[in-house]
N, C-alpha and C positions, 0 to 999 in steps of 0.2 A: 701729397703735400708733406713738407716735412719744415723743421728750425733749425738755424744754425745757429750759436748762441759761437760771440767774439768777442773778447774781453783783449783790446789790442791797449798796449804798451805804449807806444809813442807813432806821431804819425804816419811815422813811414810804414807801419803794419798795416794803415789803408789801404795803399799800393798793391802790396799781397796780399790782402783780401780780399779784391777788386778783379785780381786773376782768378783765384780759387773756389767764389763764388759762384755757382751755377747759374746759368740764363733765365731770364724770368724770377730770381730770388726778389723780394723786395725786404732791403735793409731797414731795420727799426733803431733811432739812433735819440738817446735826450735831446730834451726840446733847445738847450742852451747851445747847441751848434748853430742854433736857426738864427741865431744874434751875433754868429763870429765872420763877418763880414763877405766875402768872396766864397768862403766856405760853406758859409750859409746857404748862400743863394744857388749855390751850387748841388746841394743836397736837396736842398727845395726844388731846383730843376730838374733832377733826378729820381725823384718820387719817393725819397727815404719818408718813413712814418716817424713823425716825431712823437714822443711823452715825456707829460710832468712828470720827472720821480719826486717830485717835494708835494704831489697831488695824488695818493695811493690811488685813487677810487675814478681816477680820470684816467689813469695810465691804465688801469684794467680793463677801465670801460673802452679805449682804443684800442687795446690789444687783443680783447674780448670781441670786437666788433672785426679790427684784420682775419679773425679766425675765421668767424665766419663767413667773411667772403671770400677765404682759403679755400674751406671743405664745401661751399657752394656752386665756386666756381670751376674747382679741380686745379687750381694754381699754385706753385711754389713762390 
């Protein structure tokens, strides 16, 4: 298992992260995409992990929980 940490610029860096992303990667993206309409739904269909960043102690505890079903399961 491993992280890929993408700090992209403008949308179109989706695109090409979308290639470059390994199989099986699952994206972790803030929660306020999940409210930007088509796009939202879109990432929600796709099984991106949302977090509160304005929620410190919720965003860990999601991210803290992804892990472990990382090194559980032997998945990227």
């Amino acid at each position: 298992p491993y992280v890929i940490v993408c700090n992209h610029q403008a949308s179109i860096d989706l695109m090409g992260m979308v290639e470059v992303i390994p199989d099986r990667c699952v994206p972790i993206a803030k929660k306020e995409l999940m409210y930007m309409g088509t796009v939202g739904w879109a990432c929600w269909l796709s099984g991106i992990i949302f977090i509160n960043r304005h929620k410190r102690e919720d965003a860990i505890d999601v991210i803290s929980q992804t892990a472990r079903i990382m090194r559980r399961e032997n998945v990227r």
